[in-house]
N, C-alpha and C positions, 0 to 999 in steps of 0.2 A: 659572052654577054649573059648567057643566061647561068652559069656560075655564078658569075656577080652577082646574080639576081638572088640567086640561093643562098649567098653568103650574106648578103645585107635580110634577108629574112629570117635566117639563121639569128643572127646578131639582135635584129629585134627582138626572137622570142626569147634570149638567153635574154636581155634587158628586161622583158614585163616579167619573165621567172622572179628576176635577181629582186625589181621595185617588190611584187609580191610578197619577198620572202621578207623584207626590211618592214612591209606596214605589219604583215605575222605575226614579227619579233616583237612590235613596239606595241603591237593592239593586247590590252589585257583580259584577261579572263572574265566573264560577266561573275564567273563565282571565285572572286579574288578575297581570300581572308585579310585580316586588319588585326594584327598583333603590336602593343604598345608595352612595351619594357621601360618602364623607371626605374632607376639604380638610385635610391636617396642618399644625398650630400657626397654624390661624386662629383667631383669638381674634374675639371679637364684634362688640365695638366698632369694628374697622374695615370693619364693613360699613353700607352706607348705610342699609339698612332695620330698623339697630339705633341710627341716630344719627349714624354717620360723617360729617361734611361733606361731604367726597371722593365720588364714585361712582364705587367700586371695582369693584361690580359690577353693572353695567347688566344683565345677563341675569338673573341671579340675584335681583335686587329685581323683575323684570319676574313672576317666578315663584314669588317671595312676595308679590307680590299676590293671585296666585290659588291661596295654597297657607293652610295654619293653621301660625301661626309660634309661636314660644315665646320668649316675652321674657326668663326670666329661667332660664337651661339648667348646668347644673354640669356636667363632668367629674369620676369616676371619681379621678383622678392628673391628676398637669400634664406626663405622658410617655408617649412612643406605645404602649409595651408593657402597661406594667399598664393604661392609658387604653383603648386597644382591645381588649385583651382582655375587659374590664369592658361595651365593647359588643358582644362577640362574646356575651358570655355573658348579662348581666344580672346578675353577681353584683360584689361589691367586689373588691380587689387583694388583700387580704386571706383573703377564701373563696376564690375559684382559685388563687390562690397566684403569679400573675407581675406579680412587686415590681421584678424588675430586667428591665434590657432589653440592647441591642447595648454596654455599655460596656467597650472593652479597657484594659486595664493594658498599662504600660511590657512587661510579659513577654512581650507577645504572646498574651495567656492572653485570653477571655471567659467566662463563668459565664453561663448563662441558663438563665431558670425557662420551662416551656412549661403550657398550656392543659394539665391531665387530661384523657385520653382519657375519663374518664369520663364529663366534659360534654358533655351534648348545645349545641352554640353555635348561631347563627340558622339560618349554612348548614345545619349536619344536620336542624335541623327542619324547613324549607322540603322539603331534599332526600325527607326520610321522607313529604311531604304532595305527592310528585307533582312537584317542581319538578327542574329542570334547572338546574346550579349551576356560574355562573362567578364568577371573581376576576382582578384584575387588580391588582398594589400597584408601589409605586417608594418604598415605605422599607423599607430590610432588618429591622426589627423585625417585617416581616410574612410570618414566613419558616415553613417548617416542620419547621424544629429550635424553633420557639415555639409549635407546635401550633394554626396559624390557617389549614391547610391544611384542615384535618378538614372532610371534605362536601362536598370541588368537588370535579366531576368534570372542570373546566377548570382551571387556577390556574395565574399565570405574576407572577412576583418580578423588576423592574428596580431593582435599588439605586442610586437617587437617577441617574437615566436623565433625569427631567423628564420633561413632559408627550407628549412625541413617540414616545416608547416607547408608553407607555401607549395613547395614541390609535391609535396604528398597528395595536397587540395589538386592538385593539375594531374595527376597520376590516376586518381581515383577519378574525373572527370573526362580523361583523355579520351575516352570511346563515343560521349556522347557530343564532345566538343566535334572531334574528328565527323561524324557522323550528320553534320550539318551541312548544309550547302553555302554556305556564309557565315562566317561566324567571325565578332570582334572582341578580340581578348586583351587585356588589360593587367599587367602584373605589375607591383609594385613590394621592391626587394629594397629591406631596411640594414642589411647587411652592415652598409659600408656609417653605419650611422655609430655615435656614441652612447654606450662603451667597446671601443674597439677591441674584437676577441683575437688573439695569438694565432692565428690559423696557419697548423703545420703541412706541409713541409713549406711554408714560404716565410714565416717569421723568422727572423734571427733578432735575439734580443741587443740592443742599447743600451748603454752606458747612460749617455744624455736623456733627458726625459723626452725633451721636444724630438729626438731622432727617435727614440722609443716609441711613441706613439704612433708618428710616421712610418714605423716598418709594423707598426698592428694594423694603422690603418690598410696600407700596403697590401698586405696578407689578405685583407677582407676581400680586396678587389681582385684577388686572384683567386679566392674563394668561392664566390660567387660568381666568376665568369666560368668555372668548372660549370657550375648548375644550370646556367642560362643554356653552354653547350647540350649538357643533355636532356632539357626542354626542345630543346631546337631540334633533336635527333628525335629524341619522341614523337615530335608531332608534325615532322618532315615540312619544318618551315620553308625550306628551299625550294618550293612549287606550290607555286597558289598564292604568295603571301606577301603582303604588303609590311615589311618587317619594322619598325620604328624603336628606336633603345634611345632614351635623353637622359636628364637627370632633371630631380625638380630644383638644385642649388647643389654649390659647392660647400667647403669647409676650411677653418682658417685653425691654420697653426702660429700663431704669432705672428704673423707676416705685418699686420698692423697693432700691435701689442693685446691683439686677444685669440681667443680660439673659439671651437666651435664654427653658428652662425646665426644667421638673424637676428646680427648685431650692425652689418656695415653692410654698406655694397658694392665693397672692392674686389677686384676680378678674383681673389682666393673662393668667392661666395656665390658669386654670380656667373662667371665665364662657366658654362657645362656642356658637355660633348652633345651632338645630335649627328646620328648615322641611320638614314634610309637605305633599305635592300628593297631591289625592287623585283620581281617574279621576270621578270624580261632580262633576259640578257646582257641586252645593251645600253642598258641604262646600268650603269655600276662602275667602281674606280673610276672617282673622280672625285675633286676635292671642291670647295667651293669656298671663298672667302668674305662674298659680303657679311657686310653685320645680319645678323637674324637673329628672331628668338624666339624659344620654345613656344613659344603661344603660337606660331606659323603652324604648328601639325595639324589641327584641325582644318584651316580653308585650305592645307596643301593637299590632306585626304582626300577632303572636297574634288578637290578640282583634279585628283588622282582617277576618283570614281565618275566625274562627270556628274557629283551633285548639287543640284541649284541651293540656295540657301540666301533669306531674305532678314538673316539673321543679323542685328549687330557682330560688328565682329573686329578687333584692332590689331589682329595677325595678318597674314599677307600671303596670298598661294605662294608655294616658291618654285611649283612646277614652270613655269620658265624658264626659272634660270635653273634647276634641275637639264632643261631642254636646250639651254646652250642660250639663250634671251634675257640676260639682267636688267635690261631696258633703263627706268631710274632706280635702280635698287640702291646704288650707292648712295645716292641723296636721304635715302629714308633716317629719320631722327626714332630711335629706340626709346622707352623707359623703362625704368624700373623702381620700384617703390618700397618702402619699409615704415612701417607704424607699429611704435611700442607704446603703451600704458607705462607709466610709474611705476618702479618696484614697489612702491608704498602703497600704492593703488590712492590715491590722491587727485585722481583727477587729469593728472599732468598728461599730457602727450608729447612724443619727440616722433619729428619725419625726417627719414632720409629719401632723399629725390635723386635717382640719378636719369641724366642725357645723354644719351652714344648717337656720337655723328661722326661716322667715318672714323679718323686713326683718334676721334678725341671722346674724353669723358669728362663730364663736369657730376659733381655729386654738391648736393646743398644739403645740410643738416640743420635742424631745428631743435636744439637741447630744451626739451619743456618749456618753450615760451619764451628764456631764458637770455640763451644764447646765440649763434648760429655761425655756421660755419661754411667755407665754399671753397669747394677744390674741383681743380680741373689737371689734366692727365692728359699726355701727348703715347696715347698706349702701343705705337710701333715704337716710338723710343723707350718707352718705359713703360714697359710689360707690368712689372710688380707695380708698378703705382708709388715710387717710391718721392719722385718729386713733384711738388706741388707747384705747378707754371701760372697756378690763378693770376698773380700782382701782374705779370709780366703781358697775361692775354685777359684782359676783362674786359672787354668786346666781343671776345668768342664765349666767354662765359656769359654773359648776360644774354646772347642769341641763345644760346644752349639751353637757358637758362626758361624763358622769354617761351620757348619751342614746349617745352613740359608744361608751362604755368597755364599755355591758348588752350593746349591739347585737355586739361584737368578738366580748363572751367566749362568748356564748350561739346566734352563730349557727353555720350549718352550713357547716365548713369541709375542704375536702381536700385530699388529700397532696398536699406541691411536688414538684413533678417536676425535676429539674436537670438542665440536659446542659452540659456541657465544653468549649469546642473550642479549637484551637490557629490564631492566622491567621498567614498568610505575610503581609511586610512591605508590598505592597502594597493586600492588603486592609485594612492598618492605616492606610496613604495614605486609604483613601477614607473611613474611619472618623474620623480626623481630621480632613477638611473639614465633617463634617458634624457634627463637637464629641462624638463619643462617646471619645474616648480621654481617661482621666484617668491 
């Protein structure tokens, strides 16, 4: 009898050890860092741990295996500006209001919409919750005549410099960064952006043009996952660290007879990778497939850190379903948005609208006024978007449709902010290489 007694007391205290050691695992660090890696105009699919053939990125697959990945990720826009903005913020391109980005006109003239000061974006929350706030970018859309400065008290802008800038700025920083007891960093690598550079040993040149390009672009992505690794070993991301790598849009090679992006917003432009590492253990490998979109990082931070926020916001924690809880997440309706000016500058505007719900997409285009157009996409059958099922479903398209037009009129939207500027001809050189001059 009294054996037994010993063994069932035994057994309890191995069980409150065991519960113990599991809340341990799962309870995070009060001084848990905040690192956010944007890779611009990576699209998804060329990365191995989304299906690529290729391994583009050996480090990067090494680190979603031990991370929670998101299979099926939307962008905001299929442009760096309203696109990141949209993750600064959590709101659409529509409620902060930056539609346009770095693009000049023949006059020498740019127009750009900036972030409301009004907005609180990741950095200011972070910063208001104790955190120390650096940035580091190498596309000029991340400037702060576009209000993406708001909340570092570090921030330093290489327009399209590559990787060696960047790295450099994080090297000479790394002692004081390391040296905080919180701190949220923010890098943004234009690497994989055009003009795609030859990066050896992963190029092999092309015959074809379109395959040509494809193994530049290719090369970049393994280029820069070299870099990211050794940032990551630098600053021993692997404890303490709330790791986040997205992109702010993808990139089209002809797939719908153009290239580039922030032109369309067919999955070449919009579907982009999103992989959380999480300083725990046991939260890592695992894959997740509802729809989501980049604009979730911030209320997922949020509710990572445990911080309140009274903020608008039209992202969506995804710690739940991170924690095994999708609840209605499948239900949830996505958009995504694109607004161009006129080449002529005339006045004219054209919108693309796109709706994701579930395995569908509908996109409505508005040519200047003009014309307009509407497709819908059944995207487990057909990935590339190559058939157009609208005639066949305009009931599901006009809900789709119907879901974006409630969500436009009826949410909360604030003033655009414009600023002006006037560039000298060589800033217009460098704008041109990288396709913003129309």
């Amino acid at each position: 009898m009294r054996t037994n007694k010993w063994i069932l007391i035994t057994a309890l205290a191995a069980a409150a050890v065991s519960l113990f050691t599991l809340q341990q695992g799962c309870k995070k660090s009060p001084e848990t860092h905040v690192v956010l890696i944007v890779l611009d105009t990576l699209r998804a699919d060329h990365l191995p741990f989304y299906g690529y053939e290729k391994n583009t990125a050996p480090f990067l697959s090494e680190l979603a295996s031990q991370s929670i990945v998101f299979g099926n990720v939307f962008s905001a826009s299929s442009w760096t500006a309203p696109a990141s903005a949209s993750i600064f913020t959590s709101l659409y391109p529509f409620q902060h209001g930056v539609t346009t980005g770095f693009i000049a006109s023949k006059y020498l003239k740019v127009e750009l919409n900036r972030i409301p000061g009004e907005i609180k974006t990741i950095t200011e929350v972070l910063k208001e919750n104790g955190y120390k706030t650096y940035g580091v970018a190498d596309n000029v859309n991340i400037c702060e005549e576009e209000g993406f400065t708001q909340g570092f008290d570090r921030f330093k802008l290489f327009p399209y410099k590559n990787e060696k800038k960047i790295n450099r700025q994080l090297e000479e920083w790394v002692k004081e960064i390391k040296a905080q007891k919180k701190y949220f960093l923010y890098i943004h690598y234009n690497d994989c952006h055009h003009p795609y550079h030859p990066r050896k040993p992963w190029y092999k040149p092309q015959k074809k043009k379109r395959r040509d390009l494809i193994a530049r672009y290719d090369s970049e992505i393994n280029y820069v996952d070299t870099k990211i690794k050794k940032m990551y070993e630098l600053f021993g991301w692997d404890k303490n660290t709330l790791l986040i790598v997205t992109s702010d849009h993808g990139e089209e090679f002809w797939e719908h007879k153009g290239k580039r992006h922030g032109q369309t917003l067919y999955s070449e432009v919009i579907r982009v990778p999103l992989l959380i590492y999480f300083p725990e253990k046991d939260r890592g490998h695992k894959r997740i497939m509802i729809n989501v979109s980049n604009m979730d990082i911030l209320p997922t931070v949020r509710g990572y850190l445990d911080i309140e926020s009274k903020e608008v916001e039209a992202g969506i924690n995804l710690m739940p379903a991170i924690d095994g809880n999708e609840n209605n997440m499948h239900e949830r309706y996505i958009f995504s948005h694109l607004f161009r000016y006129s080449r002529y500058h005339d006045g004219k505007k054209k919108f693309h609208k796109a709706t994701i719900f579930k395995d569908w997409k509908y996109i409505f285009v508005d040519e200047f006024q003009k014309s307009f157009r509407r497709e819908l996409y059944n995207m487990r059958e057909d990935p590339r978007e190559k058939s157009n099922v609208y005639k066949k479903n305009e009931t599901l398209a006009k809900l789709l449709f119907s879901k974006f037009a409630a969500f436009e009129k009826n949410c909360e939207k604030f003033d655009q902010e414009i600023k002006r500027l006037k560039l000298d001809k060589k800033k217009m050189e460098e704008l041109k290489t990288l396709g913003y001059v129309k």
